[in-house]
C-alpha positions as a Markdown table, in Angstrom:
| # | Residue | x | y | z |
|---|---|---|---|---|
| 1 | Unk | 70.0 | -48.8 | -58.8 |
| 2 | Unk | 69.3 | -45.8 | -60.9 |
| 3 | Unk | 65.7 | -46.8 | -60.8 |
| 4 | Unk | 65.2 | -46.9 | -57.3 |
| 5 | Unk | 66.8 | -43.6 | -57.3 |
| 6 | Unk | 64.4 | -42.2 | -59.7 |
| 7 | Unk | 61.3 | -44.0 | -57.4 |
| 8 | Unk | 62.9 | -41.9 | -54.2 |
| 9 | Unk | 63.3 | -38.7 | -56.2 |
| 10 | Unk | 59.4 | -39.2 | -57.1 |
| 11 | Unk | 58.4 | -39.9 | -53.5 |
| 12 | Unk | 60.5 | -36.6 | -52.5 |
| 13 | Unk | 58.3 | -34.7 | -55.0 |
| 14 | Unk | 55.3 | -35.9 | -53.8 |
| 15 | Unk | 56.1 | -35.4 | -50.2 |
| 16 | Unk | 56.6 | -31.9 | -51.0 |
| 17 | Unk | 53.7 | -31.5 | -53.1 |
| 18 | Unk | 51.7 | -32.7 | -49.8 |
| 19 | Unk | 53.2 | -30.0 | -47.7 |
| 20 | Unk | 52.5 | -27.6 | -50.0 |
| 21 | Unk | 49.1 | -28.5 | -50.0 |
| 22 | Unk | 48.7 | -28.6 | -46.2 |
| 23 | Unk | 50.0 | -25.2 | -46.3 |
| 24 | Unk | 47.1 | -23.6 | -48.4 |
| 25 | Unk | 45.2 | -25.3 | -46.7 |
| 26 | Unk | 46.2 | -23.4 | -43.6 |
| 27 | Unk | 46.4 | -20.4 | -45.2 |
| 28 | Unk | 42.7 | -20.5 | -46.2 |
| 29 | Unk | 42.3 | -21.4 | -42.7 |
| 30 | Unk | 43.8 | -18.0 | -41.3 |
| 31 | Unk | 41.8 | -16.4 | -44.1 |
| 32 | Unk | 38.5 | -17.8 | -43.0 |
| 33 | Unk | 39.0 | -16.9 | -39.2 |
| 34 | Unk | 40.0 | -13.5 | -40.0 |
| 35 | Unk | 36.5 | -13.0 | -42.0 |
| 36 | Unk | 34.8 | -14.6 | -39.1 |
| 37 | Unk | 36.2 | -11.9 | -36.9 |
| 38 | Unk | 35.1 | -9.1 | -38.9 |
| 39 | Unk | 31.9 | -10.3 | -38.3 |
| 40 | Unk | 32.1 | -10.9 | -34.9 |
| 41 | Unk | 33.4 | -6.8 | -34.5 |
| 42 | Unk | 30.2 | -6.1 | -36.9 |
| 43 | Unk | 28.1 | -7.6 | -34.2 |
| 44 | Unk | 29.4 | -6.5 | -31.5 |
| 45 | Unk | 29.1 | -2.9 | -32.8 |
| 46 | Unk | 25.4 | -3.6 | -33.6 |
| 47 | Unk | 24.7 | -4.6 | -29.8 |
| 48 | Unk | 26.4 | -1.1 | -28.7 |
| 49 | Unk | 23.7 | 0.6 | -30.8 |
């Protein structure tokens, strides 16, 4: 019994690992479409010139 507790406590930790992971990952996301912006306002500005 105590065993399959420990197994379940593992696959906890692991599911949370996961999310934490998916959660950088969308954080880098955001990051990336914010730079991507940036150089869209850059561009526009050069076409006003």
């Amino acid at each position: 019994e105590r065993e399959r507790e420990r197994e379940r406590e593992r696959e906890r930790e692991r599911e949370r690992e996961r999310e934490r992971e998916r959660e950088r990952e969308r954080e880098k996301e955001r990051e990336r479409e914010k730079e991507r912006e940036k150089e869209r306002e850059k561009e526009r500005e050069r076409e006003r010139e």
